[in-house]
mmCIF file of the N, C-alpha and C atoms, coordinates in Angstrom:
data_MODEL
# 
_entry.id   MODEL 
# 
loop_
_atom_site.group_PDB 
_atom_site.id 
_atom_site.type_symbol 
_atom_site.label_atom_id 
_atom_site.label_alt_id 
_atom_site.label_comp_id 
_atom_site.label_asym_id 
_atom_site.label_entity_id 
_atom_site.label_seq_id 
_atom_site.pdbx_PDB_ins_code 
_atom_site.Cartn_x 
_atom_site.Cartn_y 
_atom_site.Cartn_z 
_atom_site.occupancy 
_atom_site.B_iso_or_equiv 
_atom_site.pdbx_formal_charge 
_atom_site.auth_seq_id 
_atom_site.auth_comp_id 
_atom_site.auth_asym_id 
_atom_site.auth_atom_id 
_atom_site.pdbx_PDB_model_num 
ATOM 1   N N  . UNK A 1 1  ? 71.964 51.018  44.282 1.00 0.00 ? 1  UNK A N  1 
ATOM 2   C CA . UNK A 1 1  ? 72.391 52.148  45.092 1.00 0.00 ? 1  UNK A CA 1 
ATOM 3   C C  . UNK A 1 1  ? 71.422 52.379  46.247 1.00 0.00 ? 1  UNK A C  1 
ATOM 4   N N  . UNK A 1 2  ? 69.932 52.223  46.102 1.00 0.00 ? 2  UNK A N  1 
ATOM 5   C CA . UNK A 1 2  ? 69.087 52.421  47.328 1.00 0.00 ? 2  UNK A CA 1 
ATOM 6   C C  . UNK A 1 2  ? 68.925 51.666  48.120 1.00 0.00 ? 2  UNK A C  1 
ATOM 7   N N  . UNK A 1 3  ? 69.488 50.279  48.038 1.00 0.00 ? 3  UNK A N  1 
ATOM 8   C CA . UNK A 1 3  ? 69.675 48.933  49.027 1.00 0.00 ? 3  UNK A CA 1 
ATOM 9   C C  . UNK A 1 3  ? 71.356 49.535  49.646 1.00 0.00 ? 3  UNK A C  1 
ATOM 10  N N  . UNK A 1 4  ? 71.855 50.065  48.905 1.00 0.00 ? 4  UNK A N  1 
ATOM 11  C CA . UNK A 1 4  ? 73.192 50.624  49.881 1.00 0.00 ? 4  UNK A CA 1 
ATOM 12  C C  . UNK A 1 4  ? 72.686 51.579  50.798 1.00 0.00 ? 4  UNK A C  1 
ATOM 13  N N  . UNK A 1 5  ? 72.036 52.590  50.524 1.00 0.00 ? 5  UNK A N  1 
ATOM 14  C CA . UNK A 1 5  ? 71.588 53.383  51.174 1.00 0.00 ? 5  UNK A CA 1 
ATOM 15  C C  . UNK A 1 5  ? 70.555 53.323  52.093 1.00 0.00 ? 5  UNK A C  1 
ATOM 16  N N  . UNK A 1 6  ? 70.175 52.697  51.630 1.00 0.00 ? 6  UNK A N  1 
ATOM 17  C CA . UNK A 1 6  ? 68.878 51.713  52.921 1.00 0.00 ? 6  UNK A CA 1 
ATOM 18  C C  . UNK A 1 6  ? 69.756 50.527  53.907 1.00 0.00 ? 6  UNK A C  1 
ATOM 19  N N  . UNK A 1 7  ? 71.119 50.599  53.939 1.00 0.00 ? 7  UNK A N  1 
ATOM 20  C CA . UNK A 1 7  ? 71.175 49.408  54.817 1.00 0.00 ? 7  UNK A CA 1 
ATOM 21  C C  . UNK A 1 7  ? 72.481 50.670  55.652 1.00 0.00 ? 7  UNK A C  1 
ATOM 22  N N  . UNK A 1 8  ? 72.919 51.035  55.480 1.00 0.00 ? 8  UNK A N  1 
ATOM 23  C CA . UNK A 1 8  ? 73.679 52.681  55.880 1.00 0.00 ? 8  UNK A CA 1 
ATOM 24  C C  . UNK A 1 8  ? 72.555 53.028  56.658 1.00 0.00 ? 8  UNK A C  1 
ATOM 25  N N  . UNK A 1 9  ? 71.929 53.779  56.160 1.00 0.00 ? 9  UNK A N  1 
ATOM 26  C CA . UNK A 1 9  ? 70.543 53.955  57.073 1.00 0.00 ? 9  UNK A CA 1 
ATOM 27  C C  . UNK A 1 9  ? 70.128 53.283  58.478 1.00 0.00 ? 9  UNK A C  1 
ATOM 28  N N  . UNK A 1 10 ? 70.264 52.457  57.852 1.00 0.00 ? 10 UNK A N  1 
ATOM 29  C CA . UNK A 1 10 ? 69.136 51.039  59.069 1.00 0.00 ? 10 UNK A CA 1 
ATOM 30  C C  . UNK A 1 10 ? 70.350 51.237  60.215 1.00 0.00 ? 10 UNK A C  1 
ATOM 31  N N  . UNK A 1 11 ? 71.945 51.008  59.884 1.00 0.00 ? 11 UNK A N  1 
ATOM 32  C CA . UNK A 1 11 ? 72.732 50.760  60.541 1.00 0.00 ? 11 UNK A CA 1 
ATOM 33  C C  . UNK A 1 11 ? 73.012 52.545  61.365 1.00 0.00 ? 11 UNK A C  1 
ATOM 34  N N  . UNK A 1 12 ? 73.240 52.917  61.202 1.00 0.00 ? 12 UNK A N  1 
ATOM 35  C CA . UNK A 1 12 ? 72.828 54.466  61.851 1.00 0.00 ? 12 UNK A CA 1 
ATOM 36  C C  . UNK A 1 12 ? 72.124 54.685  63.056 1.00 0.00 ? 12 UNK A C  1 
ATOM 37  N N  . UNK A 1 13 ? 70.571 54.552  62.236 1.00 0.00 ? 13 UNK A N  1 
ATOM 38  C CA . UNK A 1 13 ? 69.596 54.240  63.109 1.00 0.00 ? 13 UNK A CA 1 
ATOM 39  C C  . UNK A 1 13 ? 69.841 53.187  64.115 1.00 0.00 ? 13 UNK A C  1 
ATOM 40  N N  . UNK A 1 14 ? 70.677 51.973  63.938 1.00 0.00 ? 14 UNK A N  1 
ATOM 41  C CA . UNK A 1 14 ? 70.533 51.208  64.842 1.00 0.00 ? 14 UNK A CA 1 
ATOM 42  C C  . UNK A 1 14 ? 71.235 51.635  66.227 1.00 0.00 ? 14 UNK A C  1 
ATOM 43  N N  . UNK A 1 15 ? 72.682 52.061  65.575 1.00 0.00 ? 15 UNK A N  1 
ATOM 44  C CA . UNK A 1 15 ? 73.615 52.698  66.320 1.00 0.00 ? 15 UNK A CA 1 
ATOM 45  C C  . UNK A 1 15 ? 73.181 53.859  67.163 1.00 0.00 ? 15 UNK A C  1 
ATOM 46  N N  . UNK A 1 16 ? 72.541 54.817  66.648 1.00 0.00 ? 16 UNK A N  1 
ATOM 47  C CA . UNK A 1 16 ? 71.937 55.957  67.531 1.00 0.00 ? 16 UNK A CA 1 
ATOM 48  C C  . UNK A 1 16 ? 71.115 55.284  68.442 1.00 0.00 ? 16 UNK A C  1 
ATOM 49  N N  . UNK A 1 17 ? 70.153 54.084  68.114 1.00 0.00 ? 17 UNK A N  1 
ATOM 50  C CA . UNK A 1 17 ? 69.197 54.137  69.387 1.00 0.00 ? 17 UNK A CA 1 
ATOM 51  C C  . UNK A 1 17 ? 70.223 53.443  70.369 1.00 0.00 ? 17 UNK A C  1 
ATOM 52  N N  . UNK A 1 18 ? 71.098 52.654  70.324 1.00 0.00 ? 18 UNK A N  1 
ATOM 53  C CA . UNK A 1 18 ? 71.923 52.329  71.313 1.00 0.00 ? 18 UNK A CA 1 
ATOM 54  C C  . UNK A 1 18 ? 72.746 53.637  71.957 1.00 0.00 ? 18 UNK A C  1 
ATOM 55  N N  . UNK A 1 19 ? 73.255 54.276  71.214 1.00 0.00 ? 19 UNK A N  1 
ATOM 56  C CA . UNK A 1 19 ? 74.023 55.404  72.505 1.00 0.00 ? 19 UNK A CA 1 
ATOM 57  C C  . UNK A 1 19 ? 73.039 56.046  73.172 1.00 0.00 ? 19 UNK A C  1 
ATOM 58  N N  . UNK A 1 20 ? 71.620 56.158  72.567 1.00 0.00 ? 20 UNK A N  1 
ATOM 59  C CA . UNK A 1 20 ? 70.951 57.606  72.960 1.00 0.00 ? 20 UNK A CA 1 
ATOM 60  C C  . UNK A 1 20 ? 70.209 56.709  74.944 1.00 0.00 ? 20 UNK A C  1 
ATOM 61  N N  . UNK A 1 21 ? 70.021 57.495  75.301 1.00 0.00 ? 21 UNK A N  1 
ATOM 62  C CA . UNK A 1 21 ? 69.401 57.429  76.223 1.00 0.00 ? 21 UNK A CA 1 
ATOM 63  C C  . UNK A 1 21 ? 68.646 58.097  77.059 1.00 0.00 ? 21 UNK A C  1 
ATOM 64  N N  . UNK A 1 22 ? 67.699 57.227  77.314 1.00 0.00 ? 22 UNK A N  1 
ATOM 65  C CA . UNK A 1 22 ? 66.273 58.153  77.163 1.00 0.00 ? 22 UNK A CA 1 
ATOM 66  C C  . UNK A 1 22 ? 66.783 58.901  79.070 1.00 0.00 ? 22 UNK A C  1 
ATOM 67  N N  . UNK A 1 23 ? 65.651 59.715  78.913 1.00 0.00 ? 23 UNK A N  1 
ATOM 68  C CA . UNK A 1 23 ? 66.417 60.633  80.555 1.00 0.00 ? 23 UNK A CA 1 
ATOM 69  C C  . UNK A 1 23 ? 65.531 59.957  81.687 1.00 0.00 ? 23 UNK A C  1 
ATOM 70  N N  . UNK A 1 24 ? 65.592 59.798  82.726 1.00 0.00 ? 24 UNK A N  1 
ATOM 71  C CA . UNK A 1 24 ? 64.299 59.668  83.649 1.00 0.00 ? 24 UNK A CA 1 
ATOM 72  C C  . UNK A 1 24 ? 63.254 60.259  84.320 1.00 0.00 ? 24 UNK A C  1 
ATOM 73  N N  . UNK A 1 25 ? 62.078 60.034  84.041 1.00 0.00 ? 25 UNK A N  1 
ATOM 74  C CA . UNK A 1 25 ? 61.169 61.148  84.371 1.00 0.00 ? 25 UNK A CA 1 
ATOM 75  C C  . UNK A 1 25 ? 61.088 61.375  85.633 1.00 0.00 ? 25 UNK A C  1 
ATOM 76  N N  . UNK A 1 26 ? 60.778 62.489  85.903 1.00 0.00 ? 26 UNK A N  1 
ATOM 77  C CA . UNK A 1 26 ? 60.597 63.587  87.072 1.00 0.00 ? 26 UNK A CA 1 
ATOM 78  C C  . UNK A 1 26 ? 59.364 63.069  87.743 1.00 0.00 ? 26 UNK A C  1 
ATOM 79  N N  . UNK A 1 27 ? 59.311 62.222  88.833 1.00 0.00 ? 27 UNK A N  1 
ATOM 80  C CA . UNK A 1 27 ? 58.727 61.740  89.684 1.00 0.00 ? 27 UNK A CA 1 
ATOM 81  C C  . UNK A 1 27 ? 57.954 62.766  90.733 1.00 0.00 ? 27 UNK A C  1 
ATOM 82  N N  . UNK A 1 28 ? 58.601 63.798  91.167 1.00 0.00 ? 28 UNK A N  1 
ATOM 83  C CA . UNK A 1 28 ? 58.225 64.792  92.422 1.00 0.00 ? 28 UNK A CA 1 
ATOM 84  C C  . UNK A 1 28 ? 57.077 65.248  92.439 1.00 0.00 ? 28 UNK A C  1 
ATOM 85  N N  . UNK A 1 29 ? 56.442 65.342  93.374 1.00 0.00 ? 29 UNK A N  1 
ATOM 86  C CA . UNK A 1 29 ? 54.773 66.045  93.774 1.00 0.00 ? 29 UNK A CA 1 
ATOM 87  C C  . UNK A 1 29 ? 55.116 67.420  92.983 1.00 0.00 ? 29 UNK A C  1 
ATOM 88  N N  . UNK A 1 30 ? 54.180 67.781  92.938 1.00 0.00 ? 30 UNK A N  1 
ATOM 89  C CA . UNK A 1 30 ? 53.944 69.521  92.802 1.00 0.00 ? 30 UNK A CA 1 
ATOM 90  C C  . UNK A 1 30 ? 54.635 70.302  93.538 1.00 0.00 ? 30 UNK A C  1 
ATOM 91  N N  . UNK A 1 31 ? 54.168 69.671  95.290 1.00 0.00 ? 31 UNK A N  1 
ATOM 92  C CA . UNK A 1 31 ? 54.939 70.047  96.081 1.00 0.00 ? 31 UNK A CA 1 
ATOM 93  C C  . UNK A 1 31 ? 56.441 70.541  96.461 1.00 0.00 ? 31 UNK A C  1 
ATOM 94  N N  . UNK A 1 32 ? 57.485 68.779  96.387 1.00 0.00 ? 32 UNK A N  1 
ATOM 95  C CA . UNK A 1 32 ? 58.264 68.791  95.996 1.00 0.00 ? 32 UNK A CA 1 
ATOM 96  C C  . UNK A 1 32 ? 59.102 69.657  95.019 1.00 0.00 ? 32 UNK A C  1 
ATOM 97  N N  . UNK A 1 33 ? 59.064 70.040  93.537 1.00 0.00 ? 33 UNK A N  1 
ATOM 98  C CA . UNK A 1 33 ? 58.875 71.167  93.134 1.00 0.00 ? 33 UNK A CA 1 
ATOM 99  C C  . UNK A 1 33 ? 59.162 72.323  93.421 1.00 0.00 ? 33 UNK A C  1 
ATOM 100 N N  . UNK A 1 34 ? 57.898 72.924  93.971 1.00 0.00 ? 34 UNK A N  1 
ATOM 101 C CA . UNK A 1 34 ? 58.295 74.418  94.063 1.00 0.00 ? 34 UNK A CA 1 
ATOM 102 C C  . UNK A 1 34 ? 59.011 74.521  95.733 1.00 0.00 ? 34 UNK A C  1 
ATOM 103 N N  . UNK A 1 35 ? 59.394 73.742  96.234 1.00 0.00 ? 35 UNK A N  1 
ATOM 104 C CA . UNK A 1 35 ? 60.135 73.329  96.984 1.00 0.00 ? 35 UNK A CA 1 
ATOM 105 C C  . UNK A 1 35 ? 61.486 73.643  97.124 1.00 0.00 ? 35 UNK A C  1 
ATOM 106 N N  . UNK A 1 36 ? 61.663 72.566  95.959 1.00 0.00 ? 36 UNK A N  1 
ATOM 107 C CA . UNK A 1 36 ? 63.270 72.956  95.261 1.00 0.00 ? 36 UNK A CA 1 
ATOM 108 C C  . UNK A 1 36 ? 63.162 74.265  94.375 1.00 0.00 ? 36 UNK A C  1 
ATOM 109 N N  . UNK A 1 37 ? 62.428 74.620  93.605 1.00 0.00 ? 37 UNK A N  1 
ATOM 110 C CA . UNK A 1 37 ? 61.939 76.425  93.160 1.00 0.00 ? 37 UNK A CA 1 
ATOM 111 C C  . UNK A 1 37 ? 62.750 77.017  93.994 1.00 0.00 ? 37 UNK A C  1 
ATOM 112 N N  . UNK A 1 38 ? 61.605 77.299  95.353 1.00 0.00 ? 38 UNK A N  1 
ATOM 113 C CA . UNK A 1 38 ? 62.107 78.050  96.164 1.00 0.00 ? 38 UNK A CA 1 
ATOM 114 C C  . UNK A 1 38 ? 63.190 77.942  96.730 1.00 0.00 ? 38 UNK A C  1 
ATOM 115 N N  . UNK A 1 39 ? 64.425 76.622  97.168 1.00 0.00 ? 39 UNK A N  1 
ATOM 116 C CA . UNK A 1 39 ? 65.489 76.245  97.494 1.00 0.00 ? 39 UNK A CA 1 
ATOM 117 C C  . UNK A 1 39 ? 66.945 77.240  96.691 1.00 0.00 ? 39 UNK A C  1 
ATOM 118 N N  . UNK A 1 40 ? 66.601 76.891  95.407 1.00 0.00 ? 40 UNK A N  1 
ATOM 119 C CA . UNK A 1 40 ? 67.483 77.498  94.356 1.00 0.00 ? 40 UNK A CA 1 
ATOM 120 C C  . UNK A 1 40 ? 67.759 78.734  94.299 1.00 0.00 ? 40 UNK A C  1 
ATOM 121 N N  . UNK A 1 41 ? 66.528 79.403  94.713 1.00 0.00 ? 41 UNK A N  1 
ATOM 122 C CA . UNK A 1 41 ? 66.661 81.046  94.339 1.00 0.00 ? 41 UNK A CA 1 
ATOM 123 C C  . UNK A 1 41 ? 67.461 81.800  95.104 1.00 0.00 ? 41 UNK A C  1 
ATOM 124 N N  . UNK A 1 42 ? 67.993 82.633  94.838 1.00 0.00 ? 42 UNK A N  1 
ATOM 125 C CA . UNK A 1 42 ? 69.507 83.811  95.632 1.00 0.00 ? 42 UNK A CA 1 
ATOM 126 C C  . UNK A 1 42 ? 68.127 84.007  96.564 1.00 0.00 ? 42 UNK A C  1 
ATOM 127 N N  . UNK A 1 43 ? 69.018 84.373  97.828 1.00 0.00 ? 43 UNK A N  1 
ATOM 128 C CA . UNK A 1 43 ? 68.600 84.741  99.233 1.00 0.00 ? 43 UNK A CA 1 
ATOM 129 C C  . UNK A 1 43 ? 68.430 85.819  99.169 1.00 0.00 ? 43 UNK A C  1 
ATOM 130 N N  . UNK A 1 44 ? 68.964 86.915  98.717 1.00 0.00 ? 44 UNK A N  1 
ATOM 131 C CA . UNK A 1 44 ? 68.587 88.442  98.509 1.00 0.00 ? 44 UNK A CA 1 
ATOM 132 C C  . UNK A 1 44 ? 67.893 88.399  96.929 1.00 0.00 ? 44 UNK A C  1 
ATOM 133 N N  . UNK A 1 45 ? 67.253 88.305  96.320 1.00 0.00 ? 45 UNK A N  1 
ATOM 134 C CA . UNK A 1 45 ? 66.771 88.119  95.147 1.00 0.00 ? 45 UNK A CA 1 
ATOM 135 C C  . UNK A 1 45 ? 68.196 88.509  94.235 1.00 0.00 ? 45 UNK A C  1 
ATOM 136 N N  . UNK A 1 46 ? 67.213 89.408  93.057 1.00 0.00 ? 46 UNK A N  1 
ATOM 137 C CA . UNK A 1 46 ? 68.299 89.267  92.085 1.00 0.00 ? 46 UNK A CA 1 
ATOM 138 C C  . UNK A 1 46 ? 69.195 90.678  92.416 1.00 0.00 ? 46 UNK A C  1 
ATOM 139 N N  . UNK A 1 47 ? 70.189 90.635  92.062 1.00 0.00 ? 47 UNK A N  1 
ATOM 140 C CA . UNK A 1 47 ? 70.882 92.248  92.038 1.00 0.00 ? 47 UNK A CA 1 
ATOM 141 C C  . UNK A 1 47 ? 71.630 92.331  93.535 1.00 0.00 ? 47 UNK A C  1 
ATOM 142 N N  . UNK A 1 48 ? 71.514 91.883  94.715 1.00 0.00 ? 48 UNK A N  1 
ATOM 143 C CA . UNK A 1 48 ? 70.925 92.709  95.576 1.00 0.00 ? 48 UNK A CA 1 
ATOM 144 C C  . UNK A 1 48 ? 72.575 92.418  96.780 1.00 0.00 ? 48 UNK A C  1 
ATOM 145 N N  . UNK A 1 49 ? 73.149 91.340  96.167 1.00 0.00 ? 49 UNK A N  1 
ATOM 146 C CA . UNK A 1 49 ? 74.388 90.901  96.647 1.00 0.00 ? 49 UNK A CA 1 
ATOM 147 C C  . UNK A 1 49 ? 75.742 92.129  96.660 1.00 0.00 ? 49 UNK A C  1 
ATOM 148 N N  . UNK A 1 50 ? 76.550 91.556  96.802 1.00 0.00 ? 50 UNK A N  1 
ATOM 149 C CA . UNK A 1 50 ? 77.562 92.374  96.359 1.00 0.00 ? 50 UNK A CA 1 
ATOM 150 C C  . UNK A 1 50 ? 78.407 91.973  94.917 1.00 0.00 ? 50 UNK A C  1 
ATOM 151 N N  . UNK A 1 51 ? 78.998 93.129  94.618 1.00 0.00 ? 51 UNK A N  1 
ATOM 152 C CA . UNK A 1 51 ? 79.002 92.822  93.378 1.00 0.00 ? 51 UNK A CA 1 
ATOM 153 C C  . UNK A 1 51 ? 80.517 92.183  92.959 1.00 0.00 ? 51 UNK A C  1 
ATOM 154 N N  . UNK A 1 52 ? 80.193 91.095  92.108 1.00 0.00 ? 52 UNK A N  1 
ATOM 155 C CA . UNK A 1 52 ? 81.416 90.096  91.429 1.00 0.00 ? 52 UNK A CA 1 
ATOM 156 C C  . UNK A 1 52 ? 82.266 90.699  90.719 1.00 0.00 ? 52 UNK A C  1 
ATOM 157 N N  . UNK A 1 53 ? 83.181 89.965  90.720 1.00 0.00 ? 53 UNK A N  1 
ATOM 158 C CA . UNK A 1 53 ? 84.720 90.964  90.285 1.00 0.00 ? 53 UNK A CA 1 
ATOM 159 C C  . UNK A 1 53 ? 84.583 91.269  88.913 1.00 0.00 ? 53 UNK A C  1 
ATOM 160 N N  . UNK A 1 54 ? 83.518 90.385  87.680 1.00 0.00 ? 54 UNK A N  1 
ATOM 161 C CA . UNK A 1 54 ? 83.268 91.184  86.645 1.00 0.00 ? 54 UNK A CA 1 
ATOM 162 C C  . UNK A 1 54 ? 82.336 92.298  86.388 1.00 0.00 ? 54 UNK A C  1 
ATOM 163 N N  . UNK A 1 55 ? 81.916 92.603  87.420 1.00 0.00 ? 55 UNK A N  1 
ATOM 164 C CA . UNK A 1 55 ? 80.464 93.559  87.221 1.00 0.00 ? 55 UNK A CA 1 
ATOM 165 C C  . UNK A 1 55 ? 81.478 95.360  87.270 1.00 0.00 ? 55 UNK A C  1 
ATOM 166 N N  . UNK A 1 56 ? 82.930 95.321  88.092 1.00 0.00 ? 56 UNK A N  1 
ATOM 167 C CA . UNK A 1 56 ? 83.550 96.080  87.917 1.00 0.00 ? 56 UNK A CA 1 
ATOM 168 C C  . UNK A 1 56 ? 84.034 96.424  86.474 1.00 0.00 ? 56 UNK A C  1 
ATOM 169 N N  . UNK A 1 57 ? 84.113 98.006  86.599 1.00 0.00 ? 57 UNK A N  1 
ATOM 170 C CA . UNK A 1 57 ? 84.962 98.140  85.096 1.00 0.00 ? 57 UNK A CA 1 
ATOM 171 C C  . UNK A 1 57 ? 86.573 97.322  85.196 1.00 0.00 ? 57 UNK A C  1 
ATOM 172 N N  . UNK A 1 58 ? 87.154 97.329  83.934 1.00 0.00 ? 58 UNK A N  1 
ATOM 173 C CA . UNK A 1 58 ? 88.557 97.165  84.279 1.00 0.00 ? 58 UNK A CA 1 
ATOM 174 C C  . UNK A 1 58 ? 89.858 97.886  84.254 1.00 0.00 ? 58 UNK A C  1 
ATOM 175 N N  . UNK A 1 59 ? 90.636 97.419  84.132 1.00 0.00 ? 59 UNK A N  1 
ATOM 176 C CA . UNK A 1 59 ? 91.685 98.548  85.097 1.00 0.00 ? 59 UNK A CA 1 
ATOM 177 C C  . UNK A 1 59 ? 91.985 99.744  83.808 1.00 0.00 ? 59 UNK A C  1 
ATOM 178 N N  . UNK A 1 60 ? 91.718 99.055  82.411 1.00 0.00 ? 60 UNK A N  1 
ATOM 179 C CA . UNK A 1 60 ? 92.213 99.961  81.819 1.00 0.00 ? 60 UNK A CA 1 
ATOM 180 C C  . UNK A 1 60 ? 90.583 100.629 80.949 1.00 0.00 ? 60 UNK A C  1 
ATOM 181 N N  . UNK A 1 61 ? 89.705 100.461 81.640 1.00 0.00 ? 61 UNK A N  1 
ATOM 182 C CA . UNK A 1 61 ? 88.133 101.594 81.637 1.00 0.00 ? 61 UNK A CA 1 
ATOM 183 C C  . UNK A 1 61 ? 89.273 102.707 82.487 1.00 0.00 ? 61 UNK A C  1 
ATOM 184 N N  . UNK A 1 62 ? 89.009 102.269 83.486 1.00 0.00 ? 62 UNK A N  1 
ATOM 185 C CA . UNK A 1 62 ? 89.391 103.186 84.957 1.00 0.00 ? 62 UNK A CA 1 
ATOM 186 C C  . UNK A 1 62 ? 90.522 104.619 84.896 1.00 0.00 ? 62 UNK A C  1 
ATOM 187 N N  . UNK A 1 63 ? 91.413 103.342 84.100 1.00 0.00 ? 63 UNK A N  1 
ATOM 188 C CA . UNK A 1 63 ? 92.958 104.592 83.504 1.00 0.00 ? 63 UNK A CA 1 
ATOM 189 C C  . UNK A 1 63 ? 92.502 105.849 82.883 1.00 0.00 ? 63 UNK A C  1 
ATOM 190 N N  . UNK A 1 64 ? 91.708 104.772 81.626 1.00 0.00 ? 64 UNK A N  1 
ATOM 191 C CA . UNK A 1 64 ? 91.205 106.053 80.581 1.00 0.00 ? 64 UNK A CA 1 
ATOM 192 C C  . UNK A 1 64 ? 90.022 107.135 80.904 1.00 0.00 ? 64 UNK A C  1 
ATOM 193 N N  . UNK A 1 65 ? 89.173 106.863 81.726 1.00 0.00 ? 65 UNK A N  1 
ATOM 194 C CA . UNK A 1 65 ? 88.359 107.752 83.011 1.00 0.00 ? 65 UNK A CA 1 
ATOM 195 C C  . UNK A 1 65 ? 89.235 108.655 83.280 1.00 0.00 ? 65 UNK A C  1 
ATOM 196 N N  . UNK A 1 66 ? 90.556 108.400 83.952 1.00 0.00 ? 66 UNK A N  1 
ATOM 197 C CA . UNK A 1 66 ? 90.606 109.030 84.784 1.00 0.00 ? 66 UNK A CA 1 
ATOM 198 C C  . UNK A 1 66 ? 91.252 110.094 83.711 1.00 0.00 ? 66 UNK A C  1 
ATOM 199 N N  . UNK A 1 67 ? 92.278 109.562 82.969 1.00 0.00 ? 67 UNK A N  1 
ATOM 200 C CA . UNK A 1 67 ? 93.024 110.210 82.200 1.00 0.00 ? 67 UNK A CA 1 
ATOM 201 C C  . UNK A 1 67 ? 92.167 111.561 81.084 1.00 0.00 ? 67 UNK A C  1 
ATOM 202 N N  . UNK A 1 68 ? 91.255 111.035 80.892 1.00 0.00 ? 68 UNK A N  1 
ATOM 203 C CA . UNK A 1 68 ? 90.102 112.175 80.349 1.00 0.00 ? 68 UNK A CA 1 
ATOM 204 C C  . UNK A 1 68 ? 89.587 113.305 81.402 1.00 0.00 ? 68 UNK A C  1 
ATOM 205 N N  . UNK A 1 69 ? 89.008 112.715 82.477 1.00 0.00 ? 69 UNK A N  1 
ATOM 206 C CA . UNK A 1 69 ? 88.985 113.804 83.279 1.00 0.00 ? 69 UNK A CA 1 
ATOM 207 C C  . UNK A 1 69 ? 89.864 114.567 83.704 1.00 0.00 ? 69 UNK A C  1 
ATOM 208 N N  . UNK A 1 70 ? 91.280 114.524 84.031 1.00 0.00 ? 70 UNK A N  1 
ATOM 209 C CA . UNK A 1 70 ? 92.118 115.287 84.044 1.00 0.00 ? 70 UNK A CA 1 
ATOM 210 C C  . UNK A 1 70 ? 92.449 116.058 82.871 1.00 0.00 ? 70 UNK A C  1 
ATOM 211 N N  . UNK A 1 71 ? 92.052 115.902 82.064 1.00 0.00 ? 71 UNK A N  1 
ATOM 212 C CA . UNK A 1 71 ? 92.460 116.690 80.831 1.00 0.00 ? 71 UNK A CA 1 
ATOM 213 C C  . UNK A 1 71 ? 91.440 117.953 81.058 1.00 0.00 ? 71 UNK A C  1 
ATOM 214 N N  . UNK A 1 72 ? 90.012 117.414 81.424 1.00 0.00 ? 72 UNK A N  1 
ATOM 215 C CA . UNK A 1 72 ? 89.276 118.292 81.413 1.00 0.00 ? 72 UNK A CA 1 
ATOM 216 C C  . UNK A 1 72 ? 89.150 119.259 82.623 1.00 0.00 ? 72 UNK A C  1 
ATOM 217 N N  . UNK A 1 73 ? 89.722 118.938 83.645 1.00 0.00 ? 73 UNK A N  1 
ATOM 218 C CA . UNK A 1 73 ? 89.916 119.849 84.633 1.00 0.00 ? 73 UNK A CA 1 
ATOM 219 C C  . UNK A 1 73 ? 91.223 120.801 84.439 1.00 0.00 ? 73 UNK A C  1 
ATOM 220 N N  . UNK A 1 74 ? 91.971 120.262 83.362 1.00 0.00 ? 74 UNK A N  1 
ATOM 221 C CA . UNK A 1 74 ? 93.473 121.140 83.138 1.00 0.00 ? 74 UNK A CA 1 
ATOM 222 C C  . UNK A 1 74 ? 93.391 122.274 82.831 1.00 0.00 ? 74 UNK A C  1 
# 
């Protein structure tokens, strides 16, 4: 049974190191770097844009807002 399991094994292992692949290392100066850092980052920092159609409530927050406050002004 442990020569079955030892050759299952081996074959696994063999198979994984063939799909896996290793990544390529990151060559760039320091420089380079914070380069692209600074490239990436939002132009108005964080927050500071206008705001995306999920950052709104939705239509049925809004209903029930409103529908409460009218009750309370009644």
């Amino acid at each position: 049974m442990n020569k079955r399991l030892d050759k299952l094994h081996k074959r696994k292992v063999a198979r994984a190191k063939i799909q896996a692949k290793p990544s390529a290392p990151d060559v760039r100066t320091p420089e380079e770097l914070m380069a692209a850092q600074e490239k990436s980052k939002p132009a108005g920092g964080f927050g500071k844009g206008p705001q995306t159609h999920y950052a709104k409530p939705t239509t049925r927050n809004t209903a029930g807002a409103s529908r409460s406050a009218a009750k309370t002004d009644a």
